[in-house]
C-alpha positions, 0 to 999 in steps of 0.5 A: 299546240305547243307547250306552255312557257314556264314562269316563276310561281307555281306554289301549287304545284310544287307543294303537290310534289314536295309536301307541305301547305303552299301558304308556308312555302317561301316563294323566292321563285318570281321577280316580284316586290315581296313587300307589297305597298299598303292599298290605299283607299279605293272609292266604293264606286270603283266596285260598285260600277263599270270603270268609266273614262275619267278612271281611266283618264285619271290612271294615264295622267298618272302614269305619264307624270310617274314614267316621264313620258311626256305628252303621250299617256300611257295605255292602262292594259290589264297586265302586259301579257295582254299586248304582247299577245296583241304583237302579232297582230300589229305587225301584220298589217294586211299582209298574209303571214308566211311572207319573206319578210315575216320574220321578228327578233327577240335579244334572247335568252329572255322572257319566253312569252315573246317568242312563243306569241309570234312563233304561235302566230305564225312568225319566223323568231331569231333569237339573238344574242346582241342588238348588233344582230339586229337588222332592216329584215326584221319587221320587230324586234324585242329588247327587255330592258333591263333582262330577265334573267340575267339583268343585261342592260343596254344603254338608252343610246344602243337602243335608240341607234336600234329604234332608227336602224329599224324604222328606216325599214318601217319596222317597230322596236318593243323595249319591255321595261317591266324591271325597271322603275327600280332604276329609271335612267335606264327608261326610254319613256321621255323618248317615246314622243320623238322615237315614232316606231318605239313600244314601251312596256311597263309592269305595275305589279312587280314594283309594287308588289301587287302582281295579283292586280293584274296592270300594265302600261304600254307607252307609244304613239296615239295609233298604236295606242288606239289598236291596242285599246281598240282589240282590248275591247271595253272596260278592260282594266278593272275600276278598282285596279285604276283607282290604286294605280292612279294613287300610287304613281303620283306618290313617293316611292323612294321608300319603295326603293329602299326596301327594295334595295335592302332586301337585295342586300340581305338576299345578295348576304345569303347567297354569298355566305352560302357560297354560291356565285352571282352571275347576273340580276336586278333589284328585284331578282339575282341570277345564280349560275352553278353545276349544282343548280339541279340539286339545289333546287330539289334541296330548297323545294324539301325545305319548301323554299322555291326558286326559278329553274331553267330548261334552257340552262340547267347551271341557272337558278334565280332568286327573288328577293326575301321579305324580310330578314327572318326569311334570309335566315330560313335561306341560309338554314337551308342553303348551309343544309346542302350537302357539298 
């Protein structure tokens, strides 16, 4: 079995080897909405019983009005690790995994979990650097749009020149939008009705701050769709999960943006006046790309603020946005204390 991909969060842990309560440690380590909506009010039935299909009708209709995806409603899944983890199995369609052509592509370096779903099952994985690498011999590909963790994007027209050059030769292309209601131009959703071989991803939780609930959304064509619900199996996103979701997507998130928007300043503030250089991100995350990555990671772990190290490049550290403004003070503090 290999070894488990690591990911931001880890409070635990890290308070285990540095010290301290894990709740008075800064978590600047996920690409998470630090300031998370208000909940609004969930019906008791939605405790109280199995979440039935009007739930999860309602949920769809929702989000298919928040994503524009048209005449397609979105598939509530709980988290989009689910289906990721669902991939290998779409593609393998009766034929013994092994064969010559079992071989996907991931635009890397990228969210590790993909790679690690189809290697585990039994996939060949190229890893490549550009979509441009991307060809007829593989069965899927995975675009994460836009990336994580250095925030590439790649245009709606490169993507869909990829989605047609791959469905000449009946393969799927998987885009993962999971960072992108900060910036919706960048979506394909409107394009999923037309776009046949093409699976969107959506997280809810990183938007809105409500990571903890555990719900994503896939958007593609009613078969894909209907394996996915199908494998899932019953009742697999929770009454109460539905009913916040489907109140919401139909609500205004501008405000949502611009909080967002503002603590990316105040993090993008911190960082500059500590001297440390951008090389990448998202609204909702900023790469830092520095020799010293190592040892300013182990300096902000003593003063219990932690971030995302990476094995694959040790020069990388990523930052998640702060809550608030006393929380950019207690990062400058911090930063201004490393010793040069």
């Amino acid at each position: 079995m290999s070894a488990p991909i690591a990911h931001g969060g880890g409070i635990t842990a890290a308070a285990a080897t540095f010290g301290g309560r894990p709740e008075d440690w800064l978590d600047l380590s996920t690409g998470i909405n630090p300031c998370p909506v208000a909940l609004p009010d969930i019906p008791a039935r939605a405790w109280h019983r199995l979440p039935d299909r009007h739930l999860v009708d309602e949920a769809r209709r929702a989000a298919r009005d928040h994503y524009g995806s048209g005449e397609i409603l979105p598939l509530p899944v709980p988290g989009t690790q689910s289906v990721i983890q669902l991939l290998p199995r779409l593609i393998a369609a009766g034929k013994p995994v092994g064969a010559m052509d079992d071989t996907v592509a991931v635009v890397s370096p990228t969210y590790g979990e993909y790679a690690h779903a189809f290697a585990s099952a039994g996939f060949a994985v190229d890893a490549v650097d550009n979509v441009a690498a991307i060809g007829i011999e593989h069965r899927l590909a995975v675009v994460v749009n836009p990336n994580n963790p250095d925030g590439l994007i790649w245009s709606t027209e490169t993507l869909v020149a990829l989605h047609d050059r791959i469905k000449a030769a009946n393969g799927l292309l998987v885009v993962d939008e999971a960072f992108g209601d900060t910036d919706p131009a960048l979506s394909l959703a409107a394009r999923v009705q037309e776009l046949s071989n093409l699976i969107i991803f959506r997280s809810f939780g990183k938007f809105f701050g409500l990571a903890g609930l555990r719900l994503g959304f896939a958007i593609a064509r009613s078969d894909i769709l209907a394996r996915f619900e199908d494998w899932l199996g019953p009742w697999a996103v929770s009454g109460p999960a539905l009913s916040v979701a489907a109140s919401l997507l139909r609500s205004d998130v501008t405000s949502i943006r611009s909080r967002i928007d503002e603590r990316c300043a105040g993090l993008h503030a911190a960082l500059m006046g500590a001297g440390l250089r951008t090389s990448g991100g998202t609204a909702l995350f900023t790469l830092v790309a520095d020799a010293r990555a190592g040892d300013i990671y182990t300096h902000l772990c003593r003063h219990h603020i932690l971030v995302r190290k990476f094995d694959y490049a040790p020069e990388w550290l990523r930052f998640g946005l702060t809550p608030d403004g006393a929380a950019d003070r207690r990062l400058i503090e911090a930063l201004q204390r490393f010793e040069r």
